[in-house]
C-alpha positions in Angstrom: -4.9 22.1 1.3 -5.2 19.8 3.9 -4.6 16.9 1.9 -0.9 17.9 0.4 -0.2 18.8 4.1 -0.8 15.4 5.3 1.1 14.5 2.2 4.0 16.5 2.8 3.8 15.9 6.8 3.8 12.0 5.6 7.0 11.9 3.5 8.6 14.4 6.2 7.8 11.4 8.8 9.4 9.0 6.5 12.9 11.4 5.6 13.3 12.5 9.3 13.1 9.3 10.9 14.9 7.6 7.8 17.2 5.5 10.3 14.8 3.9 12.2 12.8 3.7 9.0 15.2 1.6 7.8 16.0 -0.6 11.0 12.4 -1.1 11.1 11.5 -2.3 7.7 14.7 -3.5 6.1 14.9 -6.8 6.8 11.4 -7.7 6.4 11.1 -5.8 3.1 14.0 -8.2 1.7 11.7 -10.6 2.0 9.4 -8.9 0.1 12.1 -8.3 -2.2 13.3 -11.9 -2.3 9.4 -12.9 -3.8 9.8 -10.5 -6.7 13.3 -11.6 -7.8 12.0 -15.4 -7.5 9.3 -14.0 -9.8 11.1 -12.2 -12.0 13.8 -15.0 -12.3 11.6 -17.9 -12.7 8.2 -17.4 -13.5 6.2 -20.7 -12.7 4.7 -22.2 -15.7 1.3 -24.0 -13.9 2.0 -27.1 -16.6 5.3 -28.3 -15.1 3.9 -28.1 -11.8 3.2 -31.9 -11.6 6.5 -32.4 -12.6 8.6 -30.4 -10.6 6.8 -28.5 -7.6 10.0 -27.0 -6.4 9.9 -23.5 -7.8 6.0 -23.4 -7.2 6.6 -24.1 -3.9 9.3 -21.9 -3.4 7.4 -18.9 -4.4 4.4 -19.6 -2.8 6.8 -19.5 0.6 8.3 -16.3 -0.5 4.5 -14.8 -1.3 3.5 -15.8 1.9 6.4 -14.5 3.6 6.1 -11.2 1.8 3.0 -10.8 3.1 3.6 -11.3 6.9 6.4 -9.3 6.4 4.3 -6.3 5.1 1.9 -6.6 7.7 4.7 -6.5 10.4 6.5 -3.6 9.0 3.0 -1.4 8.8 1.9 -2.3 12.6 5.8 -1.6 13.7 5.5 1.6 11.5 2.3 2.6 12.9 3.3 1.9 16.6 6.6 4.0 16.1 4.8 6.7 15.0 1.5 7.1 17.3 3.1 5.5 20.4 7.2 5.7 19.9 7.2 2.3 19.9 11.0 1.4 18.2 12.1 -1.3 16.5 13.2 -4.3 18.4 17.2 -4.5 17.0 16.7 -4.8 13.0 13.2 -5.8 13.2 9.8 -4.3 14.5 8.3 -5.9 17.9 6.2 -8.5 17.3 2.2 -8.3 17.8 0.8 -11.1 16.7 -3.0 -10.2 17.5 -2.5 -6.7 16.3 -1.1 -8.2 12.9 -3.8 -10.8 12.3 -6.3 -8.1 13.1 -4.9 -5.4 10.6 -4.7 -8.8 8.3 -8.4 -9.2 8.4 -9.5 -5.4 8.6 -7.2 -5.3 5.2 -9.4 -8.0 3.7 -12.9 -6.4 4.5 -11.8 -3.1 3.1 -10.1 -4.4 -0.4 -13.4 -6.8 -0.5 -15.3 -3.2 -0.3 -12.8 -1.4 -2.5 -13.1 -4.5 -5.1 -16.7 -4.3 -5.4 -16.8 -0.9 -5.8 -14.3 -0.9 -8.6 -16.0 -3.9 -10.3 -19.1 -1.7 -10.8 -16.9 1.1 -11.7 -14.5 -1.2 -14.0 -17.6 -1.9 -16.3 -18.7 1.6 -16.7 -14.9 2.2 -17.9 -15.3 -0.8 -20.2 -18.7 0.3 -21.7 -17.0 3.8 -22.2 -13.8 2.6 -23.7 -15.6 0.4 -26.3 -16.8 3.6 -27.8 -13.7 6.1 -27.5 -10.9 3.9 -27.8 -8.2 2.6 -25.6 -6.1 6.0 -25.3 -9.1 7.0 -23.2 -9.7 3.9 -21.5 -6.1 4.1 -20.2 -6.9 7.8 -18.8 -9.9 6.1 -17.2 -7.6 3.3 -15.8 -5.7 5.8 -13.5 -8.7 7.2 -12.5 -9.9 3.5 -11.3 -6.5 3.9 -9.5 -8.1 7.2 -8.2 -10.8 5.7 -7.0 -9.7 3.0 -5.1 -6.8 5.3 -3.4 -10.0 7.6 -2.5 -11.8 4.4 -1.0 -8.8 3.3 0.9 -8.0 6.4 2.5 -11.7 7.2 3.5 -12.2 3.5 5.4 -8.2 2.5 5.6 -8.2 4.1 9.3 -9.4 1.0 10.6 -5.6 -0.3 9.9 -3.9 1.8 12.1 -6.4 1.2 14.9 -6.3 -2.2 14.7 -2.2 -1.7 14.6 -2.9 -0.1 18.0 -5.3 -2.9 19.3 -7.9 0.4 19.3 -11.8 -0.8 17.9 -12.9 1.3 15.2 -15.4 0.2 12.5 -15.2 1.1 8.8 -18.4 3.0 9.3 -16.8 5.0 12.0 -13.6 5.6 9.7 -15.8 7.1 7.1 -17.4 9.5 9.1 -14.4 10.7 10.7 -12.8 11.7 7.3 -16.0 13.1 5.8 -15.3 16.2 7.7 -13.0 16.7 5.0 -13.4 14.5 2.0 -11.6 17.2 0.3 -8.3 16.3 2.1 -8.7 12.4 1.2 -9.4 13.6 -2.7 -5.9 15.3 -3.1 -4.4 12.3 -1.5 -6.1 10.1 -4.2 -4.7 12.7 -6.9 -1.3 12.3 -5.9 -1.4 8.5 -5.5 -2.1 8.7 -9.2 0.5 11.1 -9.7 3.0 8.5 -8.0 1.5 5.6 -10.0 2.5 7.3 -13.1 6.2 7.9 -11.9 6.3 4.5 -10.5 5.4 2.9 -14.1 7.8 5.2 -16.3 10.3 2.4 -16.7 7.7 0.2 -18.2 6.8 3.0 -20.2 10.4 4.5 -21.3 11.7 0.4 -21.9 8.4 -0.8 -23.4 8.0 -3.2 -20.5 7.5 -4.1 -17.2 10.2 -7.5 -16.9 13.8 -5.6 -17.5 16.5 -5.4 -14.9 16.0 -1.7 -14.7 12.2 -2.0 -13.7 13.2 -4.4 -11.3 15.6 -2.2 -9.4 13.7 0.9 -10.2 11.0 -1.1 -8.4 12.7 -2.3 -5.5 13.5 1.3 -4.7 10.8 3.3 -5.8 8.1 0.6 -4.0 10.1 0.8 -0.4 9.8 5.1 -0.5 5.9 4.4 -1.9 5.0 1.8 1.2 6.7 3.2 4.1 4.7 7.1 2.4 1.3 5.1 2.3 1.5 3.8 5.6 2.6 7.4 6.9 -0.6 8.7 5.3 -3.0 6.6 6.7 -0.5 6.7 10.3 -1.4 10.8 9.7 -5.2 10.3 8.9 -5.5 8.6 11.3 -4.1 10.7 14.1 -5.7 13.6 12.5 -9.2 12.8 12.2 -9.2 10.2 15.1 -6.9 11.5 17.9 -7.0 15.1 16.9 -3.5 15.9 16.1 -2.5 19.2 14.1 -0.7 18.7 10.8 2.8 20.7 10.9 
């Protein structure tokens, strides 16, 4: 049961150190925030572009901005938690070198991750054509699955980089296939949180309501700062050794 431990050890990181959670990420994740209201407010229709860029503009700032700010909040996270590094006032310390390097390890692995599902995406398709689409949702989640199994097994490579530490994606997938079992449940339960992150969508028949929105806002800050505790406890279990409590 490795795997809910590292689960349970992850949230535990999150809930005890909630303050400095908070001071750490905050900030940066109204940003975040800030580019899904713009969406949600104004969605950019690509035929008035010529006409008015503004709001395209706008959210392409925001989008941008969103995703510095999620990089800076996983290498602050990370540092807190492997080195005690704390946040700098309201906002993690800045490492510029260790962000662009978790920025381009992130690309290599969803490149890997994307691939993989592709091939896997037109199995579920050829299935689905022939039992319907109840079972081609079922199949979706398991995509979800998949790619949570993926990430976890070669994701280790972010926290090293967060730590200005080398470690290739080979390296990270033979660490963890000591036990793949562990990184399994964790894909289970990434499912499990996928489905209680979509139940507004599925209790008010849609994604774009006020309710999804703020359901989302809350939900997604508990579901980034958890997945960037797990791969912060993969990664100092099956690369620096430490127990799980």
């Amino acid at each position: 049961m490795t795997g809910w431990r590292i689960f349970v050890h992850s949230v535990r990181m999150v809930v005890d150190n909630l303050g400095t959670a908070l001071r750490l990420s905050l900030v940066l994740y109204l940003v975040q925030v800030a580019a899904q209201v713009q969406a949600y407010m104004g969605p950019v229709d690509p035929a008035q572009l010529p006409d008015d860029m503004a709001p395209g503009l706008t959210q392409l700032a925001l989008t941008l901005l969103a995703a510095v700010a999620s990089l800076w909040i996983a290498v602050g996270w990370h540092r807190f938690v492997l080195t005690g590094e704390p946040p700098a006032g309201l906002l993690p310390r800045w490492h510029g070198s260790a962000i662009l390097s978790y920025l381009w390890r992130s690309i290599k692995i969803g490149l890997l991750i994307v691939l993989a599902l592709m091939v896997a995406g037109l199995v579920v398709t050829l299935v689905a054509l022939g039992l319907g689409p109840q079972v081609a949702a079922v199949f979706g989640f398991g995509l979800v699955g998949l790619g949570s199994f993926l990430f976890f097994r070669m994701g280790l490579v972010l926290p090293a980089a967060a730590l200005g530490q080398p470690l290739s994606v080979r390296e990270a997938w033979r660490a963890t296939k000591r036990d793949d079992g562990a990184v399994i449940t964790l894909a289970f339960l990434v499912i499990g949180g996928s489905l209680l992150i979509e139940l507004p969508a599925m209790i008010d028949g849609g994604s774009a309501t006020t309710v999804s929105l703020i359901y989302g806002v809350v939900v997604n800050w508990f579901a980034t700062m958890i997945g960037i505790s797990i791969l912060t406890s993969l990664y100092g279990h099956f690369i620096e050794g430490r127990p799980i409590d």
